[in-house]
ZAKENU-951435 format. One record per residue (C-alpha): residue in one letter; x, y, z. Coordinates in pm, 1 decimal, always signed. Example, Ala and Ser with C-alpha at 12.3 -4.5 7.8 and 13.67 -1.06 7.14 Angstrom:
+------+----------+----------+----------+
: rest :       px :       py :       pz :
+------+----------+----------+----------+
:    A :  +1230.0 :   -450.0 :   +780.0 :
:    S :  +1367.0 :   -106.0 :   +714.0 :
+------+----------+----------+----------+
This chain:
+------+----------+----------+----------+
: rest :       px :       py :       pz :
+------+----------+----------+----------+
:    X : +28718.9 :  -8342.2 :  +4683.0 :
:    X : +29088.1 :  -8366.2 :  +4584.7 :
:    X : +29314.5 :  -8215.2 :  +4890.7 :
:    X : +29536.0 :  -8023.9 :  +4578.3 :
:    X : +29842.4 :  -7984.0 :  +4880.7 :
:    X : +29909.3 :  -8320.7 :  +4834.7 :
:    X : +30017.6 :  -8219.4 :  +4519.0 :
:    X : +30254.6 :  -7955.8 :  +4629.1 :
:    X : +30420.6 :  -8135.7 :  +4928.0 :
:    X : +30784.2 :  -8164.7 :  +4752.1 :
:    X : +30792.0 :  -7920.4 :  +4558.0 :
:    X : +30604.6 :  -7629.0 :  +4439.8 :
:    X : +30656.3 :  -7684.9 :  +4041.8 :
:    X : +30522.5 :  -8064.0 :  +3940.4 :
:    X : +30540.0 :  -8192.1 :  +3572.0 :
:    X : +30212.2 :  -8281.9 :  +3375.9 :
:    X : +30205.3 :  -8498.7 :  +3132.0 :
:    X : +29925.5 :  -8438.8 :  +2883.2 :
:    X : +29779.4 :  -8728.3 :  +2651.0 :
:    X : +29469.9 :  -8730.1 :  +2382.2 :
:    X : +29182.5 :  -8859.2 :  +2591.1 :
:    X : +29087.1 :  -9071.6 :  +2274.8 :
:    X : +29403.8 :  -9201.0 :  +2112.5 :
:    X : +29610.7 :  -9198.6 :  +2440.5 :
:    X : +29894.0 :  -9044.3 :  +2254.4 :
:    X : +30146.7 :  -8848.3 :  +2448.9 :
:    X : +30131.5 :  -8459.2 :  +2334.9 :
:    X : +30336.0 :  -8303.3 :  +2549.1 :
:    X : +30487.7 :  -8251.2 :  +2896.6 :
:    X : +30461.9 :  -7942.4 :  +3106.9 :
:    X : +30491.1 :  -7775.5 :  +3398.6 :
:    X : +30228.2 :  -7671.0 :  +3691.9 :
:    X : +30211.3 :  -7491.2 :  +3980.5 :
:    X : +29884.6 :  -7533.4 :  +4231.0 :
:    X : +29789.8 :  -7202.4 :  +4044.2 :
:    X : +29742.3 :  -7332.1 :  +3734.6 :
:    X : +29609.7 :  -7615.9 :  +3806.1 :
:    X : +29363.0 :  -7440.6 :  +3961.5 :
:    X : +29262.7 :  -7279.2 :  +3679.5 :
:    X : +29308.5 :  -7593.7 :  +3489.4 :
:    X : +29010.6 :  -7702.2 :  +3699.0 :
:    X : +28775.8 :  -7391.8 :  +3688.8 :
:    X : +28846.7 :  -7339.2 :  +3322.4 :
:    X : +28862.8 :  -7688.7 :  +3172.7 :
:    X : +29155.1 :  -7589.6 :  +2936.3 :
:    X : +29542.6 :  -7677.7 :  +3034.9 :
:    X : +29724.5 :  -7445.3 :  +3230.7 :
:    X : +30129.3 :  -7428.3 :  +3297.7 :
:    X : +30388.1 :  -7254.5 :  +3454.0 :
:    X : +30601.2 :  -7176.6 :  +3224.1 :
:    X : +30986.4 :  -7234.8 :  +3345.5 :
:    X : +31127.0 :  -6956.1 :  +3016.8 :
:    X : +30914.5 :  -6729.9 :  +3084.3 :
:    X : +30829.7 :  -6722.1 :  +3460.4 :
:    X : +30451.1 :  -6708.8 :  +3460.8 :
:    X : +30111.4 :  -6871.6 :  +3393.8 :
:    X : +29985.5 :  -6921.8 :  +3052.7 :
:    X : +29713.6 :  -7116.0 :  +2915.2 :
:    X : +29776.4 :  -7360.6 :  +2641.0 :
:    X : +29630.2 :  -7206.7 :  +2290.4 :
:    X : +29582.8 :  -6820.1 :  +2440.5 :
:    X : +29772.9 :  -6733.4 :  +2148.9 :
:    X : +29755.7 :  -7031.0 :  +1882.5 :
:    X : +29350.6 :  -7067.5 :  +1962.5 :
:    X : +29529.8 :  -7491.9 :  +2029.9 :
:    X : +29335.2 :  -7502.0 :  +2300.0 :
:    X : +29402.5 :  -7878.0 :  +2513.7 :
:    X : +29033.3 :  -7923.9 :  +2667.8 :
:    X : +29115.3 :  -8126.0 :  +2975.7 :
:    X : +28808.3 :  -8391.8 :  +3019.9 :
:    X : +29027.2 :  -8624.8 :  +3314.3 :
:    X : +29292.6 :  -8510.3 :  +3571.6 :
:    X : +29485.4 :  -8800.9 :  +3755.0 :
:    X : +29804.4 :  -8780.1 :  +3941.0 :
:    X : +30041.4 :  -9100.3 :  +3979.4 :
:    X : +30085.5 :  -9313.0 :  +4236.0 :
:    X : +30363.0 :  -9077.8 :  +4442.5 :
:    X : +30112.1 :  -8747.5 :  +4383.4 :
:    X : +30402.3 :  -8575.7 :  +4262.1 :
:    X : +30330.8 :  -8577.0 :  +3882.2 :
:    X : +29960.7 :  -8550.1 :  +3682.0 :
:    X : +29825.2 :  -8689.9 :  +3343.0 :
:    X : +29571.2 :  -8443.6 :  +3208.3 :
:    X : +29363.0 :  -8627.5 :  +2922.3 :
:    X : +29247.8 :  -8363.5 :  +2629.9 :
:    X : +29067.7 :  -8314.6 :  +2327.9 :
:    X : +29331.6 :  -8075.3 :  +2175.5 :
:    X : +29161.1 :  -7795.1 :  +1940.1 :
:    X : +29448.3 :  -7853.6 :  +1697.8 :
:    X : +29839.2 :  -7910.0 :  +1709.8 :
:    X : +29968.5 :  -7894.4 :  +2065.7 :
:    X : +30367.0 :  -7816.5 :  +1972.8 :
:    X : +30459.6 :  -7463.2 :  +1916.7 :
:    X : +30622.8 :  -7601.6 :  +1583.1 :
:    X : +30298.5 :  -7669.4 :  +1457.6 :
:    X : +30352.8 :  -8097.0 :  +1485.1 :
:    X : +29988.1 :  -8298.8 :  +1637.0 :
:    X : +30289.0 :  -8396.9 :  +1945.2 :
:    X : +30621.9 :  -8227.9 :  +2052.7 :
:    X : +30761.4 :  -8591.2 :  +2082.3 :
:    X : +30865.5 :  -8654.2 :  +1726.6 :
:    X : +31259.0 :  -8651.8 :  +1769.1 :
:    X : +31398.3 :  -9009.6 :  +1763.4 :
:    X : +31710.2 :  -9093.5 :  +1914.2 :
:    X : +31830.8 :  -9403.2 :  +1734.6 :
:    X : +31883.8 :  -9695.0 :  +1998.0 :
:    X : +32263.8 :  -9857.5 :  +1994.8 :
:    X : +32368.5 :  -9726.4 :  +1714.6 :
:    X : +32049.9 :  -9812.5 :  +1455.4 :
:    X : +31878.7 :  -9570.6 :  +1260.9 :
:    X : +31561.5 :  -9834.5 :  +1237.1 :
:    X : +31226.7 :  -9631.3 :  +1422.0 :
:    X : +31111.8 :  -9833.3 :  +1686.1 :
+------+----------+----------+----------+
């Protein structure tokens, strides 16, 4: 079993990113506290911390977007976690598959990458 205070040893808020666990594409990034990932683990939906709002809340509670977590790794430091998920629908709040759909245009080009 996973000693989850390795986690937690520099600081008690750690990003997770979270990725589809088919296409690999990057949905979102968040933030977790050993609470939530907790329940991340018991429940086996995505749970965050949210920074706004101060408290715990569980990805598609109020959309019904639930991101089904079927992996949990951490990188190489154990300071940051990938969560791989079979999202029930959209992930972003604006209703986009991703929240990472704003390009910023490299030197000066407008040409997408």
């Amino acid at each position: 079993m996973f000693d989850l205070d390795l986690l937690f040893q520099k600081a008690s808020l750690i990003p997770v990113i979270i990725q589809d666990g088919s296409t690999r594409e990057v949905l979102m990034l968040g933030f977790t506290n050993r609470e939530a990932v907790e329940l991340t683990l018991k429940t086996g939906t995505a749970w965050f911390w949210s920074r706004s709002r101060e408290k715990l809340w569980n990805k598609g509670e109020t959309s019904g977007n639930f991101l089904h977590v079927e992996r949990v790794l951490t990188d190489c430091d154990t300071d940051t976690l990938l969560y791989l998920c079979r999202p029930d629908g959209p992930t972003c709040h604006t209703g986009k598959r991703s929240c990472f759909f704003n390009e910023i245009p490299m030197n000066g080009k407008d040409d997408a990458l």
